[in-house]
C-alpha positions as CSV (number, residue, x, y, z in Angstrom):
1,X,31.3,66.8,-45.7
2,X,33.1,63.4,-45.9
3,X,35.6,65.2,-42.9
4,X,32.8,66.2,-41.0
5,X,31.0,63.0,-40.4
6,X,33.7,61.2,-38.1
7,X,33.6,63.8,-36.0
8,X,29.4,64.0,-35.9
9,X,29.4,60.2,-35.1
10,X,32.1,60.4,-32.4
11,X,30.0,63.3,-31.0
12,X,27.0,61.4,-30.4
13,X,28.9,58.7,-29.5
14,X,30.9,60.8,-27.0
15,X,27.6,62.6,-25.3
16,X,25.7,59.1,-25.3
17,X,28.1,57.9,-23.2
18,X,28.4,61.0,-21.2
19,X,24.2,61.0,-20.8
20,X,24.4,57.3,-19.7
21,X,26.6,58.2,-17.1
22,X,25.1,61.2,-15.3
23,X,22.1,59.1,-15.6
24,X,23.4,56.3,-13.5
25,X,25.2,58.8,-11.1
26,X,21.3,60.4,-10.6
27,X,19.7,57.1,-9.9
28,X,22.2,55.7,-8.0
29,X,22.3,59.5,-5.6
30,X,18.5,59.5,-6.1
31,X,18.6,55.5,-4.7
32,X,21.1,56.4,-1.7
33,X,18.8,59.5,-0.3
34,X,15.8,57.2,-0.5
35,X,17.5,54.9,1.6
36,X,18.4,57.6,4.1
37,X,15.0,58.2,4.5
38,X,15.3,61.6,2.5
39,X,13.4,60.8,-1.1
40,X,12.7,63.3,-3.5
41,X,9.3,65.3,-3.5
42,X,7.9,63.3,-6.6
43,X,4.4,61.5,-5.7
44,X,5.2,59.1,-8.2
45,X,8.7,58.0,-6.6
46,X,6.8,58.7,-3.1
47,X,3.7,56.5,-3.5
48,X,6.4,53.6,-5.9
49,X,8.9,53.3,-2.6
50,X,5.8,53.3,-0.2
51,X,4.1,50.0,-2.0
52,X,7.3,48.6,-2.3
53,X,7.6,48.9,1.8
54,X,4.2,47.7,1.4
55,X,5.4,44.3,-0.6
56,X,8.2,44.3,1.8
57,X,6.3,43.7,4.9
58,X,3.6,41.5,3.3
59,X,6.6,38.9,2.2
60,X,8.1,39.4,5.3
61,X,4.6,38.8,7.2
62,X,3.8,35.6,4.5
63,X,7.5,34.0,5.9
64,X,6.8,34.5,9.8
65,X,3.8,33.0,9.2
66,X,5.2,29.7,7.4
67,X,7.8,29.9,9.9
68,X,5.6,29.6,12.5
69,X,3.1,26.7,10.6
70,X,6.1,24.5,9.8
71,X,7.8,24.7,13.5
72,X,4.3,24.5,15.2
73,X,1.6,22.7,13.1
74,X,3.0,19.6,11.9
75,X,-0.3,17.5,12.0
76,X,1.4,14.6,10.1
77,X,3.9,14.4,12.8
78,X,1.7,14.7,15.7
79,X,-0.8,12.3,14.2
80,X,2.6,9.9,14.0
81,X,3.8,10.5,17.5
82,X,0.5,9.9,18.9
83,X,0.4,6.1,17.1
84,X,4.0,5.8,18.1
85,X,3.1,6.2,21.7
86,X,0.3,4.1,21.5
87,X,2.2,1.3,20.0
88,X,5.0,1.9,22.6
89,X,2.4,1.5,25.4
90,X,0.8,-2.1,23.8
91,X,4.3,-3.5,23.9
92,X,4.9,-1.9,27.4
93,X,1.6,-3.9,28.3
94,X,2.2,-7.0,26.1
95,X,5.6,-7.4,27.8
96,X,4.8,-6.8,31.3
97,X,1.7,-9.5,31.0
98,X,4.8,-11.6,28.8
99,X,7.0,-11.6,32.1
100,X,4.4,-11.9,34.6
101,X,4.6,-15.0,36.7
102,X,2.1,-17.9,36.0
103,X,-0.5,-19.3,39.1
104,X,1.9,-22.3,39.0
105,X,5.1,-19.8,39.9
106,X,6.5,-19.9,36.3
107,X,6.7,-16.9,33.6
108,X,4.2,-17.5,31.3
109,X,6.0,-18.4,28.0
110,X,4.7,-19.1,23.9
111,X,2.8,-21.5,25.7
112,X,0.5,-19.9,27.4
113,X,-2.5,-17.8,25.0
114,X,-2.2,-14.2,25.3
115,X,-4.7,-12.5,27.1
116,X,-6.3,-9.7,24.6
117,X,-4.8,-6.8,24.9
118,X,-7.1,-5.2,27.0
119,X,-5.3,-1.3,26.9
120,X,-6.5,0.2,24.0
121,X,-8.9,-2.7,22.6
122,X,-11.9,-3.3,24.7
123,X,-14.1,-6.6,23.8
124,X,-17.9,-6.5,23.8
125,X,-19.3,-7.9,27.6
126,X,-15.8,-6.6,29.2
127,X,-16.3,-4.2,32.0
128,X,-15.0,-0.7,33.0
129,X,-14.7,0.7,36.8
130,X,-17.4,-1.4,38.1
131,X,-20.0,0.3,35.8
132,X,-19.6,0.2,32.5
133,X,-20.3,-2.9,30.3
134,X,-18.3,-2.6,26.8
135,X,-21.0,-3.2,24.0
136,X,-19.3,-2.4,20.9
137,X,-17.0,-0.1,19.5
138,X,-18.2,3.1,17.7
139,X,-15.1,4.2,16.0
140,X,-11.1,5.6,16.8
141,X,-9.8,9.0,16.2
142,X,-6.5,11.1,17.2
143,X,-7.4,10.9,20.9
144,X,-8.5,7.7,21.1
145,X,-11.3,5.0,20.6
146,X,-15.0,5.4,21.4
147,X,-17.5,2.6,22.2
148,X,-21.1,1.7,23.3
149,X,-21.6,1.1,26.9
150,X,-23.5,0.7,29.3
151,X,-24.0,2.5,32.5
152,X,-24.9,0.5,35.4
153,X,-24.6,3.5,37.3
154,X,-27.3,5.5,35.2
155,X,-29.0,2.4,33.7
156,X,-28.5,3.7,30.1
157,X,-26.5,3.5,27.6
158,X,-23.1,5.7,27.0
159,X,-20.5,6.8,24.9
160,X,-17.3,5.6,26.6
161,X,-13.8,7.7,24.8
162,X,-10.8,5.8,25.5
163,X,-7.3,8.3,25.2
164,X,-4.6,7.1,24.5
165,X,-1.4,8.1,22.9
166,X,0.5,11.1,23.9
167,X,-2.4,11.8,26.7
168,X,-1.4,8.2,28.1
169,X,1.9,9.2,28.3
170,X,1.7,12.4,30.3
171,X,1.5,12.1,33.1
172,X,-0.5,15.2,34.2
173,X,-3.2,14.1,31.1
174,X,-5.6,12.7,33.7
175,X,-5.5,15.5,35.9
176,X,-5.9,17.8,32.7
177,X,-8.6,15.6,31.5
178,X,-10.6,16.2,34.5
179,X,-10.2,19.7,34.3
180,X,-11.2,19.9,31.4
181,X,-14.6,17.6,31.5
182,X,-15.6,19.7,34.4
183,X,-15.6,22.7,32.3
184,X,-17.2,20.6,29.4
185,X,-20.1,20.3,32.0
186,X,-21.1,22.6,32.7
187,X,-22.8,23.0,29.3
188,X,-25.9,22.1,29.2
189,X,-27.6,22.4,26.2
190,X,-29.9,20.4,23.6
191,X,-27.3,21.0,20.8
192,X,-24.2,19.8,22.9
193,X,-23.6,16.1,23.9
194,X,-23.6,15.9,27.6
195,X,-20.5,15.2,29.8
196,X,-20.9,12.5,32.7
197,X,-18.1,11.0,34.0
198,X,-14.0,11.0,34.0
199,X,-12.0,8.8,35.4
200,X,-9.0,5.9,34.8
201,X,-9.2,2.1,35.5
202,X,-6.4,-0.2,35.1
203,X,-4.3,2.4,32.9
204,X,-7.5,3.2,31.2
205,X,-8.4,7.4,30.9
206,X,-11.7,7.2,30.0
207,X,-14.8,9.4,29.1
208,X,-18.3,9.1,29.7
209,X,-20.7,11.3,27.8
210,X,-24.4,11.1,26.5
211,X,-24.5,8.3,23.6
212,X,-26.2,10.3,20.3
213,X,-27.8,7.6,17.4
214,X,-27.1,10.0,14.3
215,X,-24.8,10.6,11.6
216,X,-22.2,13.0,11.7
217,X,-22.3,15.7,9.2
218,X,-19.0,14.9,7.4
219,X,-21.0,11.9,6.8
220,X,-23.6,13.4,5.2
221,X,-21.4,16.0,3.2
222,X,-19.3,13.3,2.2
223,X,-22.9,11.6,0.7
224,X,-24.5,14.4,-0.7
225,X,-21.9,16.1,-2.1
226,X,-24.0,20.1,-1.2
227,X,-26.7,20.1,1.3
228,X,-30.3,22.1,0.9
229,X,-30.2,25.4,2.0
230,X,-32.9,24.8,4.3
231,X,-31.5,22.0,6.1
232,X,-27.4,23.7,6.4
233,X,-29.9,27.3,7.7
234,X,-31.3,24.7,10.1
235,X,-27.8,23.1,11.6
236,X,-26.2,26.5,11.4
237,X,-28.6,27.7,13.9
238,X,-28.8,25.1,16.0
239,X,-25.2,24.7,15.7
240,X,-24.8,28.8,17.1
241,X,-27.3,27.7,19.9
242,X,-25.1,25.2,21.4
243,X,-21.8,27.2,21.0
244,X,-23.5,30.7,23.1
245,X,-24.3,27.9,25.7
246,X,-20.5,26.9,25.8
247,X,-19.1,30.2,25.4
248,X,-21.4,31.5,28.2
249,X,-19.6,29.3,30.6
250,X,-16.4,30.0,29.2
251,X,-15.4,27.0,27.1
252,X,-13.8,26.8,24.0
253,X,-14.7,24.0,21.4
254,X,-11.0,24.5,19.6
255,X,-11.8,21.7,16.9
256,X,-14.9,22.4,15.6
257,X,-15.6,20.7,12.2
258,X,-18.3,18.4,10.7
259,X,-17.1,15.5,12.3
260,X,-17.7,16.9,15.7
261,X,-21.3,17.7,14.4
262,X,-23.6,14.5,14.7
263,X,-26.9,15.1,13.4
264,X,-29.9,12.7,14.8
265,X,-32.8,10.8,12.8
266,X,-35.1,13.5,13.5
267,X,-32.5,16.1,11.7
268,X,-31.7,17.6,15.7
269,X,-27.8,18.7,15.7
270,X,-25.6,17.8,19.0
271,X,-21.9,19.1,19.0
272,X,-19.4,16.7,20.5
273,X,-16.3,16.9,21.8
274,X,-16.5,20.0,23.7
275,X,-13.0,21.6,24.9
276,X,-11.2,18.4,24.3
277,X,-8.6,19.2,21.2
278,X,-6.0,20.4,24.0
279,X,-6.3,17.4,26.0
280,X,-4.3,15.2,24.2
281,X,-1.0,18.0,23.6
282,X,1.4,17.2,26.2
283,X,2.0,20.6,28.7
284,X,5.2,21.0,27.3
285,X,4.1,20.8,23.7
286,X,1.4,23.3,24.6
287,X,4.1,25.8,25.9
288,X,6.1,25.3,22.6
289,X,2.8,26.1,20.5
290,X,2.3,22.7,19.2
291,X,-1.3,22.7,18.1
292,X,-3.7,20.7,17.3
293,X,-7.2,21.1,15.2
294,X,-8.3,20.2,12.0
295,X,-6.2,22.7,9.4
296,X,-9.2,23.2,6.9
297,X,-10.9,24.9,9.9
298,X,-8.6,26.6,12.4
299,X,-8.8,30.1,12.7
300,X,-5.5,32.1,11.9
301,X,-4.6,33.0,15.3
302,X,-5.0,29.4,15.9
303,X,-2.6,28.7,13.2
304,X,-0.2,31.1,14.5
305,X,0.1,30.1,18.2
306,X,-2.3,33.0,19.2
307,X,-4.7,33.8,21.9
308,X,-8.0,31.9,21.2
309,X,-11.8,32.8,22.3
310,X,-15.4,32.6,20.9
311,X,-14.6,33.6,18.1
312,X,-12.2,31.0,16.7
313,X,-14.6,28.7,17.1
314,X,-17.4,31.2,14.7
315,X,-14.6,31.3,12.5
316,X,-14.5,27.2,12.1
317,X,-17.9,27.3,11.8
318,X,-17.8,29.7,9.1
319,X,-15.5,27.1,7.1
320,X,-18.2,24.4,8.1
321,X,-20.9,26.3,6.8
322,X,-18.5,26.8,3.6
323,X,-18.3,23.3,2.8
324,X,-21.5,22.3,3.5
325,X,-22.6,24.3,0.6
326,X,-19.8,24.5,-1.7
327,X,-18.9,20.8,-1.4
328,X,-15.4,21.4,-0.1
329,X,-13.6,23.2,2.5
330,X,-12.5,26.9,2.0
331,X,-9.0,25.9,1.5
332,X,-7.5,22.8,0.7
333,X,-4.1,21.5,-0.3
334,X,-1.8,18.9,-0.5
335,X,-0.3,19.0,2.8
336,X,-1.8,20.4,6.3
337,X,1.1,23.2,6.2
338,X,-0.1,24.2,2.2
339,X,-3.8,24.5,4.0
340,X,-2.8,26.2,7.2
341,X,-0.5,28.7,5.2
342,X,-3.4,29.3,2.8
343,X,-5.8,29.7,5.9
344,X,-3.1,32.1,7.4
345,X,-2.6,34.5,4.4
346,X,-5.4,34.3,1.4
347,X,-8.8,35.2,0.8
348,X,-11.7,32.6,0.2
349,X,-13.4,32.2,-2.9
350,X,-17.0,33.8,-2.7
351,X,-19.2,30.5,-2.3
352,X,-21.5,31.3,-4.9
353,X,-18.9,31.3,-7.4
354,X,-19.0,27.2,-6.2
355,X,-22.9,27.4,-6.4
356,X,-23.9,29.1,-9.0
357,X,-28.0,30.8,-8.1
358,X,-26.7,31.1,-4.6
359,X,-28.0,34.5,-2.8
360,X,-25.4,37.4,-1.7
361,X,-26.4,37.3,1.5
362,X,-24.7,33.8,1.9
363,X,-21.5,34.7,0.4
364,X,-21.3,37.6,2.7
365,X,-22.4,35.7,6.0
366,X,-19.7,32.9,5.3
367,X,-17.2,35.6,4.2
368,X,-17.7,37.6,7.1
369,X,-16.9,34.5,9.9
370,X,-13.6,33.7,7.5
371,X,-12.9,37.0,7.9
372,X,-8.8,36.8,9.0
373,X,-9.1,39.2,11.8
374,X,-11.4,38.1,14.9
375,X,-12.9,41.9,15.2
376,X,-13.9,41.8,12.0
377,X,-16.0,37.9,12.6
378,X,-19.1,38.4,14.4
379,X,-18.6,39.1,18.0
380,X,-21.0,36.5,19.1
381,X,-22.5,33.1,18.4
382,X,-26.3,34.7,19.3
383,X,-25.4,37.5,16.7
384,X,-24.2,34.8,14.2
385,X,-27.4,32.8,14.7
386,X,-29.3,36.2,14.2
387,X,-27.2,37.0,10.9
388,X,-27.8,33.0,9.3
389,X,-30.0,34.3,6.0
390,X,-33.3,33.7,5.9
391,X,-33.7,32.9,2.2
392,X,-31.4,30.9,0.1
């Protein structure tokens, strides 16, 4: 007994070792023909290499997509480019008034006061092509400034948008600009500000549209935190209204968002800004796919450089309708590239998870503009407006 039990142990030892080894032979053969495309007739091993194709080609898909967001949607860098040009331009202006010669024949040197600079910085009482009389400024964004004026022309007052920044320094921006105000319009419509006038004074590229006393509705998120029910029903519709009268004559708002929605006294909703969000992109950056848009509500083929129509836009309303009664945008993150990879690649959380009491039929008319495919939105602003829930 005590002579058999070396030879026992070695034995298991021995056929152990010879198991191990005709096992890794088999997976490593079973490995290679699965490779080849030529997999055993197991379901299990069928169905476990088809999700992990599956995972494949969804990591695969989730690293184009960042590719494409970090090469073509740096908002940051746009946003300092644009200030960069502007600055560029004031000391273009300050120096060519520095150098200019004086009535008496001299330069004018630290002597003489500085006019204001008069490029992107308009003064109450100055005047604009003949017409316009600057009363006061309204505010600045990425394209440029907005003020109060009035129209001598139409004996009323206006909203005046001064570009500036990259659209100053490309030189086809004023061209492009009227282009694009005589598609803006051709909108006419109660819920979309009117277009008057384009033109350029003095190095000025300037935009005349109807003047709107109201606040915007980023204001009044940003205030109330979650509107009624009744009252986001109420600018959703009216909001849909104005964007089947743009869409019917083939314009493309591109950066809608609660900022570009100004609501009036009497609660009335006007959308601004109308086909403008290309304006500013140099041509060349538009042929590279530099974008630009707001990244808490860009569509994913926005996003990704793709081709854009109605429904983009339903799809940023969807994510304005989202945060006007969660509080907060579908998506957010730290960065615009976190938000636009987010908006690219992950599903939104049902809104009445955000408000608790809220009705299904809201989670699934917000769900359904976010949905990341434009067939699966709804095809039309008129069918959206018909789909806004009745009850809340």
């Amino acid at each position: 007994m005590v002579a058999f039990t070396p030879v026992f142990i070695l034995a298991i030892i021995f056929g152990s070792i010879t198991i191990w080894r005709k096992m890794a032979i088999a997976h490593k053969e079973r490995m290679a023909s699965i490779e080849r495309g030529q997999g055993p007739d197991d379901p299990k091993m069928l169905a476990a290499a088809s999700e992990r194709e599956a995972v494949t080609r969804e990591l695969e898909q989730r690293v184009r997509h960042l590719e494409t967001i970090v090469c073509s949607v740096d908002f940051e860098l746009n946003a300092k480019i644009n200030r960069l040009a502007s600055h560029q331009l004031q000391l273009g202006d300050a120096a060519t008034r520095a150098l200019a010669p004086t009535p008496s024949g001299g330069s004018s040197g630290a002597t003489t006061k500085a006019r204001p600079n008069q490029l992107f910085s308009l003064e109450p009482g100055q005047r604009l092509a003949e017409r316009f009389v600057i009363q006061r400024a309204l505010g600045t964004g990425g394209m440029g400034a907005v003020y109060l004026a009035n129209d001598e022309r139409l004996g009323e007052q206006v909203a005046l948008k001064i570009m500036h920044g990259m659209a100053l320094l490309d030189p086809s921006a004023s061209d492009r600009l009227r282009r694009e105000a005589s598609a803006a319009r051709r909108i006419s419509h109660p819920n979309v500000v009117k277009i008057y006038d384009v033109g350029e004074d003095q190095g000025h590229l300037f935009l005349s549209m109807e003047y709107v006393d109201g606040q915007s509705l980023k204001e009044l998120i940003s205030r109330y935190s979650v509107l009624p029910l009744e009252r986001v029903r109420a600018y959703l519709q009216e909001i849909c209204a104005g964007l089947a009268a743009a869409h019917a004559q083939g314009v493309i708002h591109r950066d809608l968002k609660p900022g570009n929605v100004i609501v009036t006294p009497d609660q009335r909703v006007k959308i601004i800004d109308f086909g403008l969000a290309r304006i500013a992109n140099l041509e060349g950056m538009t042929a590279t796919g530099m974008l630009l848009g707001t990244p808490e509500y860009m569509a994913p083929e926005q996003i990704k450089g793709g081709n854009l129509d109605g429904r983009t836009d339903i799809y940023a309303l969807g994510a304005l309708a989202y945060h006007a009664i969660t509080g907060r945008p579908p998506f957010t993150g730290d960065t615009p590239i976190a938000v636009s990879l987010a908006q690219a690649t992950e599903a939104p959380i049902e809104p009445s998870r955000l408000r608790p009491g809220l009705e299904p039929q809201w989670d699934a008319f917000v769900l359904k503009a976010l949905s990341k495919a434009k067939e699966a939105r709804f095809e039309t602003a008129e069918v959206m407006r018909e789909a806004v829930p009745r009850s809340g």
